[in-house]
Jmol script that loads the backbone (N, CA, C; Angstrom):
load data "model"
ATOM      1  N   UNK A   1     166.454-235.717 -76.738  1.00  0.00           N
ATOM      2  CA  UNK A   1     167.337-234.974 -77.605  1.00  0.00           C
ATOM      3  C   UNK A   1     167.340-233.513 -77.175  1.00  0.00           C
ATOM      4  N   UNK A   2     168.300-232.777 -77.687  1.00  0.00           N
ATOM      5  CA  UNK A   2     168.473-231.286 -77.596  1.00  0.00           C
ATOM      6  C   UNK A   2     168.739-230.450 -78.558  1.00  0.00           C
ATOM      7  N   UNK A   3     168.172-229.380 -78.579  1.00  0.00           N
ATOM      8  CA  UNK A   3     168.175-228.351 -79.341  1.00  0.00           C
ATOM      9  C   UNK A   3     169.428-227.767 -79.248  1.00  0.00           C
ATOM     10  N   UNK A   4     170.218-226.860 -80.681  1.00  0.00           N
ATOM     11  CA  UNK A   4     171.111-226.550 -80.868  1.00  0.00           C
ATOM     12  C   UNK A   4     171.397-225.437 -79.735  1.00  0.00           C
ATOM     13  N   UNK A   5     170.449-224.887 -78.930  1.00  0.00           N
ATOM     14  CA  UNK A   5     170.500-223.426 -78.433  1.00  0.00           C
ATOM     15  C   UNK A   5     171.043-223.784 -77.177  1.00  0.00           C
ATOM     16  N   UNK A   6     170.344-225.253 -76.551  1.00  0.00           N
ATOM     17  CA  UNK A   6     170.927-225.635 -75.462  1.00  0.00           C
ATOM     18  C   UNK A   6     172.240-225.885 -75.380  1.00  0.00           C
ATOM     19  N   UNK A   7     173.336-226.354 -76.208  1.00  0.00           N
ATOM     20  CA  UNK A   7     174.516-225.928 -75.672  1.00  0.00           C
ATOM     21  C   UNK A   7     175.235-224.631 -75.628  1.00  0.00           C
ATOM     22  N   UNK A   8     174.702-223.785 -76.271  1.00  0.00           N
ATOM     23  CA  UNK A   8     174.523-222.349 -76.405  1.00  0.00           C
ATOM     24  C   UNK A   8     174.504-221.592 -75.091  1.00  0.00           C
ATOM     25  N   UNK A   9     173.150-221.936 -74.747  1.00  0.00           N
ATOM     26  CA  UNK A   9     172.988-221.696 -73.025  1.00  0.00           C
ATOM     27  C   UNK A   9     173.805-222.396 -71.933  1.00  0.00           C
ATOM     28  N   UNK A  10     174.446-223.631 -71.876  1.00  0.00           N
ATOM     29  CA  UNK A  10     175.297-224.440 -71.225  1.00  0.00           C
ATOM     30  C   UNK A  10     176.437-224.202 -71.487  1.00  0.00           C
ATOM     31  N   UNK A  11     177.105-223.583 -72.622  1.00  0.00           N
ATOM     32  CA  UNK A  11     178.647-223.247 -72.532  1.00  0.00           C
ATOM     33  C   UNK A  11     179.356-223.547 -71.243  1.00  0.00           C
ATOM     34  N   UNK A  12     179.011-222.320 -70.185  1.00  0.00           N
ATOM     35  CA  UNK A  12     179.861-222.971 -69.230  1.00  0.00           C
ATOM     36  C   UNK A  12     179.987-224.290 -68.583  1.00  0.00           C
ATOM     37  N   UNK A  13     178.728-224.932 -68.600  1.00  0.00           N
ATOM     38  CA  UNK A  13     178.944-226.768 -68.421  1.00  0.00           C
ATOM     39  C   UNK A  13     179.505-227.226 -69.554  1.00  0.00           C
ATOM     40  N   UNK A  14     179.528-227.109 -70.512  1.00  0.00           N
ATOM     41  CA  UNK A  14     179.956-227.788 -71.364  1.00  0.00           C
ATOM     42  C   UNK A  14     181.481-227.726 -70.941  1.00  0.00           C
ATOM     43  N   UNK A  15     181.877-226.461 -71.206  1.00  0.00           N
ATOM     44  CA  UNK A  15     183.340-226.012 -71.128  1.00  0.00           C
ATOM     45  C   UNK A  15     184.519-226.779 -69.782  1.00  0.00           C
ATOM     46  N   UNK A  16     183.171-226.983 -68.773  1.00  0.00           N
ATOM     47  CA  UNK A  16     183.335-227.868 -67.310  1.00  0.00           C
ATOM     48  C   UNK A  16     183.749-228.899 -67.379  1.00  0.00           C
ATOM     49  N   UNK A  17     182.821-230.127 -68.110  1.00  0.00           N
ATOM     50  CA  UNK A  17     182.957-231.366 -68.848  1.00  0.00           C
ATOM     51  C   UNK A  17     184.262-231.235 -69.460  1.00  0.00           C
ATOM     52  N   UNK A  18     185.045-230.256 -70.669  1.00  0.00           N
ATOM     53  CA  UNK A  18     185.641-230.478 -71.256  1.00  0.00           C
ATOM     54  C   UNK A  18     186.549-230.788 -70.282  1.00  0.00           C
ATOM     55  N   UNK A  19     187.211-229.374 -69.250  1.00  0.00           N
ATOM     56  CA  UNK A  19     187.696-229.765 -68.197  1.00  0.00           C
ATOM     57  C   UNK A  19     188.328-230.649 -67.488  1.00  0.00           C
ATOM     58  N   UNK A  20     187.034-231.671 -66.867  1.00  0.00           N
ATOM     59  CA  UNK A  20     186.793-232.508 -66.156  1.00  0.00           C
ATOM     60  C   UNK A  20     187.617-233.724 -66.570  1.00  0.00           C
ATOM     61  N   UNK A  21     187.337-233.881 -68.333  1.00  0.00           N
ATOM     62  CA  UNK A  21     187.559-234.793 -69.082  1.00  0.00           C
ATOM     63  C   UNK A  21     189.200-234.625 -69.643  1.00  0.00           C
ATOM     64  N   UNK A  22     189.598-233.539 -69.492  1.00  0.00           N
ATOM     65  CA  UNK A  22     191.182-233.489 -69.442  1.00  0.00           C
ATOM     66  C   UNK A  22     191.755-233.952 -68.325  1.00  0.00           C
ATOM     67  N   UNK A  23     191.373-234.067 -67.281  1.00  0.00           N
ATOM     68  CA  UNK A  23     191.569-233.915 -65.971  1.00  0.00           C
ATOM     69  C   UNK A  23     191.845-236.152 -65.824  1.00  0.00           C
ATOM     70  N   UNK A  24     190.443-236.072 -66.179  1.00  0.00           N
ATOM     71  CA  UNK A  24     190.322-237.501 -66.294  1.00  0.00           C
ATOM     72  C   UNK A  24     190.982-238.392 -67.538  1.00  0.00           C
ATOM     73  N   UNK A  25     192.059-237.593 -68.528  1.00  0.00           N
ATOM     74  CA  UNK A  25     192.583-238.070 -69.635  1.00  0.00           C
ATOM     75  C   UNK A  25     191.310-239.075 -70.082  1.00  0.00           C
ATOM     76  N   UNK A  26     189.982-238.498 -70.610  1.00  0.00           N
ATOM     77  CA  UNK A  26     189.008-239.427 -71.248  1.00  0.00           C
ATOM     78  C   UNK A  26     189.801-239.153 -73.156  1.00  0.00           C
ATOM     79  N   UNK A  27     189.034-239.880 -73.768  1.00  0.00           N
ATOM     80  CA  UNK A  27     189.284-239.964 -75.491  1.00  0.00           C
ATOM     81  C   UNK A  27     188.101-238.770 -75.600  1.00  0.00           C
ATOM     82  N   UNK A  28     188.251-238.350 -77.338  1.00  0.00           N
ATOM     83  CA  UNK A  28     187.289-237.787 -77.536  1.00  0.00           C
ATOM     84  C   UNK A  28     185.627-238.343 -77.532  1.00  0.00           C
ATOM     85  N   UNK A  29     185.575-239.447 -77.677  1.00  0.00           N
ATOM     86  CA  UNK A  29     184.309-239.914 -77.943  1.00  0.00           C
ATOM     87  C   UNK A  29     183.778-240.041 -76.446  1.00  0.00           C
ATOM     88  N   UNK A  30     184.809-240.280 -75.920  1.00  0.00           N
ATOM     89  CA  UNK A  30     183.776-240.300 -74.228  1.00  0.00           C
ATOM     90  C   UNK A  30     183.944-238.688 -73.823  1.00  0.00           C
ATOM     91  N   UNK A  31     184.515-237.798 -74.215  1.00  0.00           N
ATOM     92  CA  UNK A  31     184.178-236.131 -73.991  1.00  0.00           C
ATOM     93  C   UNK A  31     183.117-235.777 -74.493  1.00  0.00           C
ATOM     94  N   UNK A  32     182.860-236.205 -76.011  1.00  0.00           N
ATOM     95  CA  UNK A  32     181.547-236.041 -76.950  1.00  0.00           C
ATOM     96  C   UNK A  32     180.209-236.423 -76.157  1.00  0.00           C
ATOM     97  N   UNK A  33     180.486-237.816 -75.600  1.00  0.00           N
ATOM     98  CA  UNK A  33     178.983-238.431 -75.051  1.00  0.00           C
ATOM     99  C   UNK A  33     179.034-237.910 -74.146  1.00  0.00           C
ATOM    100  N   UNK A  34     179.833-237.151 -73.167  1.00  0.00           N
ATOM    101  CA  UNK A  34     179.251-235.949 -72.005  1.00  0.00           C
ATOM    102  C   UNK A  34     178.708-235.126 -72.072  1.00  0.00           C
ATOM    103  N   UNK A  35     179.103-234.677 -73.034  1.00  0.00           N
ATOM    104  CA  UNK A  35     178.097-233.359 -73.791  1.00  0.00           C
ATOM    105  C   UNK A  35     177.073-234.041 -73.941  1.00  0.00           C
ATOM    106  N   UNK A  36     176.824-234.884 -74.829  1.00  0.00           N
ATOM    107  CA  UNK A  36     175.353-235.500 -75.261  1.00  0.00           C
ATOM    108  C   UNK A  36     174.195-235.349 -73.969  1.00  0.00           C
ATOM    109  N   UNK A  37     175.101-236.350 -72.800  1.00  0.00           N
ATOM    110  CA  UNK A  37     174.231-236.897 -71.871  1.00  0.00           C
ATOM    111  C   UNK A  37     173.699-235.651 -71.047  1.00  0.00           C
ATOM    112  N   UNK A  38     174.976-234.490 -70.760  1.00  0.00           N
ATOM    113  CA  UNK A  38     174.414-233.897 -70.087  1.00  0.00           C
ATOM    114  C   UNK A  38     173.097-232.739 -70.997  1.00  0.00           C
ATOM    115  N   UNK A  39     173.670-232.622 -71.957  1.00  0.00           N
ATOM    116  CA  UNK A  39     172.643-231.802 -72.891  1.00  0.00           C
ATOM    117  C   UNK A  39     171.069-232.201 -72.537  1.00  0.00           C
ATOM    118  N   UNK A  40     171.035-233.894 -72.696  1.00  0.00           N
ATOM    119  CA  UNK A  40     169.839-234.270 -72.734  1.00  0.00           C
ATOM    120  C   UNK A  40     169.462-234.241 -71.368  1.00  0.00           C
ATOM    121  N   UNK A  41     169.727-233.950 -70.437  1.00  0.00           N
ATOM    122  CA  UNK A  41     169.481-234.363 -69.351  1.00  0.00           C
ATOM    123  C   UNK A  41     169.499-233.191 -68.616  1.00  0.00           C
ATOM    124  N   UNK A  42     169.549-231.885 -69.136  1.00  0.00           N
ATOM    125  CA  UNK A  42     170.250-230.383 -68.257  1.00  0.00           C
ATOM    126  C   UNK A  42     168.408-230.284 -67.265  1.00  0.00           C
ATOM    127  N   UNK A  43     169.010-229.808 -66.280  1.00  0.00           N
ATOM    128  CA  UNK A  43     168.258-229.638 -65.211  1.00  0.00           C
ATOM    129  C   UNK A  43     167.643-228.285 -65.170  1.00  0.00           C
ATOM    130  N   UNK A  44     166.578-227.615 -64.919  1.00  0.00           N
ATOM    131  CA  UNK A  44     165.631-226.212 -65.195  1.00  0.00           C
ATOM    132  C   UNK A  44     166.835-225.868 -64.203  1.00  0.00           C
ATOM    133  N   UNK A  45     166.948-226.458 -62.498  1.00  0.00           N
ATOM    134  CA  UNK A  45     167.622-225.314 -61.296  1.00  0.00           C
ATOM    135  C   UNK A  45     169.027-225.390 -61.630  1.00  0.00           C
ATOM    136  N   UNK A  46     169.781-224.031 -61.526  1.00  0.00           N
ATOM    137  CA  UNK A  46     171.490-223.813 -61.771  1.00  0.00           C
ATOM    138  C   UNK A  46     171.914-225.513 -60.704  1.00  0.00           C
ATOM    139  N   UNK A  47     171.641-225.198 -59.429  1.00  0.00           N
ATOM    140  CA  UNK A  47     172.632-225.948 -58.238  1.00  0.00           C
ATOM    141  C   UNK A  47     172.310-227.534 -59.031  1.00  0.00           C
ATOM    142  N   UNK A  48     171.119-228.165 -59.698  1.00  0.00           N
ATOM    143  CA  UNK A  48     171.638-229.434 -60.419  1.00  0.00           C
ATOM    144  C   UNK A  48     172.473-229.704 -60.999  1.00  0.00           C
ATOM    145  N   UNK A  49     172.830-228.707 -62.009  1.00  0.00           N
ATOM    146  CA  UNK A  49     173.510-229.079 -63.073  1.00  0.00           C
ATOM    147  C   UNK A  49     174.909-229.515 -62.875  1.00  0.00           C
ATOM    148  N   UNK A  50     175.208-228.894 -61.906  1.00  0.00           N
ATOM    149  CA  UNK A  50     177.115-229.556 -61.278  1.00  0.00           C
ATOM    150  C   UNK A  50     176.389-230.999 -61.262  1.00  0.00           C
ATOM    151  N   UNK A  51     175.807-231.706 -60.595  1.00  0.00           N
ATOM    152  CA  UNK A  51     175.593-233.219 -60.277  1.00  0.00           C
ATOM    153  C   UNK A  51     175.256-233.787 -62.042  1.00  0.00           C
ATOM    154  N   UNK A  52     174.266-233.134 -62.806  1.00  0.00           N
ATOM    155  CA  UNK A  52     174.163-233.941 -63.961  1.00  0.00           C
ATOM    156  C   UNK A  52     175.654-234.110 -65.022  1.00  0.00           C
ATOM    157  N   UNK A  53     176.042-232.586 -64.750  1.00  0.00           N
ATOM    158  CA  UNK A  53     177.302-232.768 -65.344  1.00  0.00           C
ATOM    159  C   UNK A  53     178.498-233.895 -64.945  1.00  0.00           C
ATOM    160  N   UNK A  54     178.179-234.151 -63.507  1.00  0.00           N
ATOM    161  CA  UNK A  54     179.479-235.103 -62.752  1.00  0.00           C
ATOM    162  C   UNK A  54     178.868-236.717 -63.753  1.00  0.00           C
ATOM    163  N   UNK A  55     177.630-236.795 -63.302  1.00  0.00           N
ATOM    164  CA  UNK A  55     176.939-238.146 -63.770  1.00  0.00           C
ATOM    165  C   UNK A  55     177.258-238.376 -65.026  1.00  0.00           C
ATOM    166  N   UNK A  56     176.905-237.317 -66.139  1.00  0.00           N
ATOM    167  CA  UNK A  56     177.053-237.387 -67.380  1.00  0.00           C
ATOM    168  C   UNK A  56     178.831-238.095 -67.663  1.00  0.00           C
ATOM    169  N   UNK A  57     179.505-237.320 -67.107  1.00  0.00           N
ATOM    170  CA  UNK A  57     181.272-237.620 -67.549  1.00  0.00           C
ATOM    171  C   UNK A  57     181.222-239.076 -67.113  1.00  0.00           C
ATOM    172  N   UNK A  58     180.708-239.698 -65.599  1.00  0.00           N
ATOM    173  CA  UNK A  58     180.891-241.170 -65.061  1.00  0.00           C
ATOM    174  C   UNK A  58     179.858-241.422 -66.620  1.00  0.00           C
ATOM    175  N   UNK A  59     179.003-241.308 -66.639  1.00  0.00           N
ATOM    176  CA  UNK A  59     178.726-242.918 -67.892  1.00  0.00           C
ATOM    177  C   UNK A  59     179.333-242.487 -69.063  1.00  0.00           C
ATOM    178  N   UNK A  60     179.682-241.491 -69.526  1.00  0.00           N
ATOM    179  CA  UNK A  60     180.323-241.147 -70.865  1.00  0.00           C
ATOM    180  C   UNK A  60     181.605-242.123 -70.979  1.00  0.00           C
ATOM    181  N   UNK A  61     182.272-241.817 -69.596  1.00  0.00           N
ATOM    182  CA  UNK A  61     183.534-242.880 -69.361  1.00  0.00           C
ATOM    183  C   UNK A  61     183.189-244.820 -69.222  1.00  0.00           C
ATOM    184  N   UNK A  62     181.968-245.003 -68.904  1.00  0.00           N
ATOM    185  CA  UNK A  62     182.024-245.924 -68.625  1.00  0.00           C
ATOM    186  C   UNK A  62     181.383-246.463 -69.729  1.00  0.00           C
ATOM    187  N   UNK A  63     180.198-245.980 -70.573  1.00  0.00           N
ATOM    188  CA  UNK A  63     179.854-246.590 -71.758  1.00  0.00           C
ATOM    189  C   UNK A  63     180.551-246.634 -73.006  1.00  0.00           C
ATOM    190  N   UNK A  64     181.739-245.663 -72.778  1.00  0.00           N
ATOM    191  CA  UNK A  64     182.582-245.953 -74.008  1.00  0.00           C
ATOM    192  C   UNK A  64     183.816-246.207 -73.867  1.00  0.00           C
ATOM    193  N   UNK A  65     184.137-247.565 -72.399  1.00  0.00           N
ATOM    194  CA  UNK A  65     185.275-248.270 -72.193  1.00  0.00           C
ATOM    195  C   UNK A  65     185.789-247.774 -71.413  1.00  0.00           C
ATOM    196  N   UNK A  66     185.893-246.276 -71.308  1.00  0.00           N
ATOM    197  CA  UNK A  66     187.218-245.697 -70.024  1.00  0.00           C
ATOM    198  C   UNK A  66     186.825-245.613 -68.690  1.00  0.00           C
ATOM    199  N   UNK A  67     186.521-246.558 -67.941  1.00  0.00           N
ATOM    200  CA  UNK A  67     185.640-246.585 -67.142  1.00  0.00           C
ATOM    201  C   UNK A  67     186.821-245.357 -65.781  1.00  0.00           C
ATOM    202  N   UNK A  68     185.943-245.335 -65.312  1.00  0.00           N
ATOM    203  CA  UNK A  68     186.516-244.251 -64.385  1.00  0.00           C
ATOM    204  C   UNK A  68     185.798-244.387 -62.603  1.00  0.00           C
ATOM    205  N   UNK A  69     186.595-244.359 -61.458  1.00  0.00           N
ATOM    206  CA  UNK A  69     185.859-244.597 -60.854  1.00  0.00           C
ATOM    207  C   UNK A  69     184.792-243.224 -60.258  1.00  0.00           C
ATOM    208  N   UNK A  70     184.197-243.628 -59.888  1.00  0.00           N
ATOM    209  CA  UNK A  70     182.915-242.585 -59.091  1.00  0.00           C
ATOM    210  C   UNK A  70     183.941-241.582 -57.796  1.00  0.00           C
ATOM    211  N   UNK A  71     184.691-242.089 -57.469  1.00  0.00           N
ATOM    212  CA  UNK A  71     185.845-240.977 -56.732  1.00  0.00           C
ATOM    213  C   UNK A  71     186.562-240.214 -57.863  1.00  0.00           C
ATOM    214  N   UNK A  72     186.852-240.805 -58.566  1.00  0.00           N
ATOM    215  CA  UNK A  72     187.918-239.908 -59.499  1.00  0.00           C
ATOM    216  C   UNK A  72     187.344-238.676 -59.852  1.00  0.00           C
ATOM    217  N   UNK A  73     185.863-239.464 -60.902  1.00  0.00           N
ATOM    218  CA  UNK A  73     184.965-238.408 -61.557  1.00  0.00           C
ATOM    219  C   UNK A  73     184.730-237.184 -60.869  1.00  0.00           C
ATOM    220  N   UNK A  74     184.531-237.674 -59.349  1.00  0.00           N
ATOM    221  CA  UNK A  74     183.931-236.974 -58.380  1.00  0.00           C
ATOM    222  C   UNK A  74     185.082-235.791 -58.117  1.00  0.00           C
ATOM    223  N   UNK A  75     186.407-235.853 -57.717  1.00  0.00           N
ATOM    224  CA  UNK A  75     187.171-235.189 -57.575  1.00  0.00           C
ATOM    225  C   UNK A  75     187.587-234.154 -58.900  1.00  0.00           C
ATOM    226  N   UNK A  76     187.289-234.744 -60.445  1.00  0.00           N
ATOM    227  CA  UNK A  76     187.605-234.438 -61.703  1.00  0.00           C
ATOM    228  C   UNK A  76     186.615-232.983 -61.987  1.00  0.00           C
ATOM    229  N   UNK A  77     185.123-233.007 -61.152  1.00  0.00           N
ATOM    230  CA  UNK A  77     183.500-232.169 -61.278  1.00  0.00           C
ATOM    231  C   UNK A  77     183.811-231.224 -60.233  1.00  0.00           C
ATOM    232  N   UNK A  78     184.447-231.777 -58.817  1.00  0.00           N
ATOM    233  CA  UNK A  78     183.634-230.932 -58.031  1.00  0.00           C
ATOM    234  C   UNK A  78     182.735-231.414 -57.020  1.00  0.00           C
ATOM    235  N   UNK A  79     182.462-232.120 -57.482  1.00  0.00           N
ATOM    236  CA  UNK A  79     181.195-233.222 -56.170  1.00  0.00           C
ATOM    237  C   UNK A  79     181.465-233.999 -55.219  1.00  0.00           C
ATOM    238  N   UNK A  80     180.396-234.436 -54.636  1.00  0.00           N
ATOM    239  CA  UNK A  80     180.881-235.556 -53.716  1.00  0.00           C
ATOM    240  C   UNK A  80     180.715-236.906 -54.585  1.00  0.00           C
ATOM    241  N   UNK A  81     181.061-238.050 -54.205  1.00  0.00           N
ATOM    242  CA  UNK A  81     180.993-239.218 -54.992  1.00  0.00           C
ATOM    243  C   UNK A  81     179.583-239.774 -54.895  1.00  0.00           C
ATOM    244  N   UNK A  82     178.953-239.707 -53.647  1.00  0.00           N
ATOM    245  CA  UNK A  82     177.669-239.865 -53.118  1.00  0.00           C
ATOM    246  C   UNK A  82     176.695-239.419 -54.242  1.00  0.00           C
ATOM    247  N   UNK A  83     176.933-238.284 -54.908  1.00  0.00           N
ATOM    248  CA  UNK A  83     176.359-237.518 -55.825  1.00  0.00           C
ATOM    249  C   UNK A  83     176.261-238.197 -56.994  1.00  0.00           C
ATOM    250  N   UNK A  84     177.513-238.537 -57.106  1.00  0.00           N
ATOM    251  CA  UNK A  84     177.370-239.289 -59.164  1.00  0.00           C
ATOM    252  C   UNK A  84     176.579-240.812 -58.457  1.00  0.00           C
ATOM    253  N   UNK A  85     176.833-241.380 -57.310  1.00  0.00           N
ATOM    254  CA  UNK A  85     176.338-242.433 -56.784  1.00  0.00           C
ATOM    255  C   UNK A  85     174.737-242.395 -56.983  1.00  0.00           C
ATOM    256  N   UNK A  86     174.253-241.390 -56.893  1.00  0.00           N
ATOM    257  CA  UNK A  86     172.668-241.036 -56.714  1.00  0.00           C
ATOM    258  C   UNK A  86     172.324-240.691 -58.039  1.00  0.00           C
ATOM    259  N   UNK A  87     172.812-240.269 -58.993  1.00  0.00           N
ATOM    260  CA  UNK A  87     172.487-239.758 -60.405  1.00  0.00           C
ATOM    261  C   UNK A  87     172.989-240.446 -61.666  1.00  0.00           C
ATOM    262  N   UNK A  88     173.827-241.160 -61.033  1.00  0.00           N
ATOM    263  CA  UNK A  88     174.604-241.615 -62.779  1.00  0.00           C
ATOM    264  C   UNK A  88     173.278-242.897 -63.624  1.00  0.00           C
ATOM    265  N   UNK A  89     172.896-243.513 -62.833  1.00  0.00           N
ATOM    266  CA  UNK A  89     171.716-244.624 -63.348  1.00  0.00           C
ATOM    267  C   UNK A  89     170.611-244.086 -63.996  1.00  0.00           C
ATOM    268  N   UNK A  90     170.022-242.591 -63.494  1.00  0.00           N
ATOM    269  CA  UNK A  90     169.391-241.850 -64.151  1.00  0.00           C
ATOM    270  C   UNK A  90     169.449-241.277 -65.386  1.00  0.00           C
ATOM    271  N   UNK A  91     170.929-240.727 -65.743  1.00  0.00           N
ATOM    272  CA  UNK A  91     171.510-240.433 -66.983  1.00  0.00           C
ATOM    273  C   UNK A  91     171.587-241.891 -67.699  1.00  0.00           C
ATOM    274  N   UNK A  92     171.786-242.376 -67.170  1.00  0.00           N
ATOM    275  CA  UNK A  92     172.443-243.748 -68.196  1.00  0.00           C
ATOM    276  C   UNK A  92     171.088-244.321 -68.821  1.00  0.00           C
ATOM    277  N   UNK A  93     170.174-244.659 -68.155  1.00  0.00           N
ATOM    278  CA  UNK A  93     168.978-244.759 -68.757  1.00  0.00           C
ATOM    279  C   UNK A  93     168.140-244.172 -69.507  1.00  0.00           C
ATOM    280  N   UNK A  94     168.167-242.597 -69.139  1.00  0.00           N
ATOM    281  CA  UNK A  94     168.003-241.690 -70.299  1.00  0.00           C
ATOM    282  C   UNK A  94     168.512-241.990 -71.585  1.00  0.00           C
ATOM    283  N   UNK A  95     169.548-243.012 -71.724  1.00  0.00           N
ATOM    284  CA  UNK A  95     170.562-242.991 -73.082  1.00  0.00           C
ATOM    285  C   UNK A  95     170.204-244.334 -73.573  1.00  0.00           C
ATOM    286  N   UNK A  96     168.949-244.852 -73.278  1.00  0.00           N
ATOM    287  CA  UNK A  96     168.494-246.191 -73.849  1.00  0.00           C
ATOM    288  C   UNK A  96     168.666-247.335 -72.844  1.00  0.00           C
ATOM    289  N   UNK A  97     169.845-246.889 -71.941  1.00  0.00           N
ATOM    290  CA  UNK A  97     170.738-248.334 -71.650  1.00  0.00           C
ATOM    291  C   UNK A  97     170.396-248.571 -69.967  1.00  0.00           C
ATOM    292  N   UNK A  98     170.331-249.763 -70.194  1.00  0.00           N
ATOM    293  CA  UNK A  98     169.382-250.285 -68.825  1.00  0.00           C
ATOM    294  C   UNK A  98     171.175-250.605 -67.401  1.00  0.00           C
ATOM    295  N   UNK A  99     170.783-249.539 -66.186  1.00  0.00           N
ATOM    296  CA  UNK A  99     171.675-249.364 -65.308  1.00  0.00           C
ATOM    297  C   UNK A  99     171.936-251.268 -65.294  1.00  0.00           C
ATOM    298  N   UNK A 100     172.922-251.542 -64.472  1.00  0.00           N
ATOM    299  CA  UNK A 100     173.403-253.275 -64.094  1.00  0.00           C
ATOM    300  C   UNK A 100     172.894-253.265 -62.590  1.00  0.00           C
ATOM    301  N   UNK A 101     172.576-254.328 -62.245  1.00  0.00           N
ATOM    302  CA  UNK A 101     172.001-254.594 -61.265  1.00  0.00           C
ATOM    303  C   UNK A 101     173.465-254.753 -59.942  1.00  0.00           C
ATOM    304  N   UNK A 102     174.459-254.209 -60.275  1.00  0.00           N
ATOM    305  CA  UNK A 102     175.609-254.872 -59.796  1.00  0.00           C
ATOM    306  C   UNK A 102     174.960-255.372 -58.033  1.00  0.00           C
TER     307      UNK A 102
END
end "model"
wireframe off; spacefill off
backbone 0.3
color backbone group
């Protein structure tokens, strides 16, 4: 979980996500769980946080139906796809929910 101050301090990720998530026409509830994921998940070094933020939007989209692919997201953040490829299973598990073995 996160403290109220941390999105406080993250504004500009947050504001990124919102972004991202226009970009990607997500619903509100999968914009909401980006915030969540990345909140819980914000990284101590600046240069992470672009990658947790990319990861966070891929499962926000994908755990609440709008699935999105890992290029899109990727183009939507800023990143390479390789990136949400390497991080999104990490976030997602943070959130209770066990990655798929695809």
């Amino acid at each position: 979980m996160y403290r109220a101050s941390d999105a406080v301090d993250n504004e500009e990720w947050t504001a990124a996500i919102a972004e991202a998530a226009e970009r990607l026409d997500l619903d509100t509830e999968a914009r909401s769980r980006a915030v969540d994921l990345f909140l819980t998940n914000v990284p101590e070094e600046d240069r992470s946080k672009r990658a947790v933020m990319a990861a966070s939007v891929y499962v926000a989209a994908l755990t609440t139906g709008e699935q999105r692919s890992q290029s899109a997201v990727a183009d939507a953040t800023g990143v390479s796809r390789l990136t949400i490829q390497k991080r999104w299973k990490d976030v997602l598990e943070s959130a209770g929910l066990d990655a798929p073995e695809w």
